[in-house]
Each structure stands twice: as C-alpha cells, then as structure tokens.
C-alpha positions in Angstrom: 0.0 0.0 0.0 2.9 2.2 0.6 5.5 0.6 -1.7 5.9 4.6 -3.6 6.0 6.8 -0.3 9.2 7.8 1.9 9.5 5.9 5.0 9.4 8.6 8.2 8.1 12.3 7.8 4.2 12.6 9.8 2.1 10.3 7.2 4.8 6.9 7.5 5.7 7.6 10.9 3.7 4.8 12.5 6.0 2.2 10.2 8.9 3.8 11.4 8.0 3.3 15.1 6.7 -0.1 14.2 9.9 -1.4 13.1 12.2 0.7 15.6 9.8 -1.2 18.3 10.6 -4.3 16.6 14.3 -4.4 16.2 14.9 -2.1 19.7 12.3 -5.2 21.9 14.6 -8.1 19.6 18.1 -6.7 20.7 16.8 -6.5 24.3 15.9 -9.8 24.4 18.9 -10.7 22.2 21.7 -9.3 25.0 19.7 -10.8 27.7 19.9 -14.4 26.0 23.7 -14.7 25.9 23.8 -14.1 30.0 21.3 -16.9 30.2 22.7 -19.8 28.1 25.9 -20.7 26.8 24.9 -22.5 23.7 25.3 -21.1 19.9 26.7 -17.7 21.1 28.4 -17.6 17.1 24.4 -17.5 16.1 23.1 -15.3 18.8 26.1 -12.0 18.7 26.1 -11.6 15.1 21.8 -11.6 15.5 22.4 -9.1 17.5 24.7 -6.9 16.2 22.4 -6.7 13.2 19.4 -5.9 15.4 21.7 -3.0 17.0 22.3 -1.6 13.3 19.0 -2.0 12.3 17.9 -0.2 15.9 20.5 2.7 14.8 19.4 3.1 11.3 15.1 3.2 12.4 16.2 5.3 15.2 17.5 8.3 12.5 14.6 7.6 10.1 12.4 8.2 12.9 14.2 11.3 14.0 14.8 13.0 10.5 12.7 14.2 7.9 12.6 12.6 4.2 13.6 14.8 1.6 12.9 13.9 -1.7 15.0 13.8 -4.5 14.5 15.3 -8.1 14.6 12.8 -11.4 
C-alpha cells in the first residue's frame, strides 16, 4: 500500500515506530539471552549486532525528515 511513499516524515511515521519497536524489543531480548545460556553464542552475537544496526538506522529515520530527490 505504501510501496511509492518515503519511509518517516508525519504520514509513514507509525512504520517507522513499528519497526524501531521491533528491532529495539529483539536486541533486548537478544543481549539478555547470551547471559542466560551458553549454547550457539556464534548464532546469537552476530543476530544481534544486526538488530543494533537496524535499531540505529530506524532510530535516525524516525528522527529525521525525508527529503525527496528530483529525477
């Protein structure tokens, strides 16, 4: 439905919110596991690290404004 519009800004700012939520609740839950268990920590850390980036990169979407670019 939105496949056109610019991700953030006051229209798309509920999918930018959805997805910071997303990634910021997986990398909590992500740096608590590895203090819990001691299996498969070469699965969990690089998970997590990519939640962390992905946390990052929502977290300046949400804060910044799009600007669009002229063809």
């Amino acid at each position: 439905m939105a496949k056109e519009t610019l991700i953030g800004g006051i229209y798309n700012k509920p999918i930018a919110i959805g997805n910071l939520m997303h990634f910021g609740v997986g990398t909590i839950v992500l740096v608590k596991i590895p203090s819990n268990i001691q299996t498969h920590p070469e699965i969990i850390i690089p998970l997590t690290a990519v939640y962390v980036i992905f946390v990052i990169l929502f977290a300046y979407v949400f804060r910044t404004y799009p600007s669009k670019t002229v063809k």
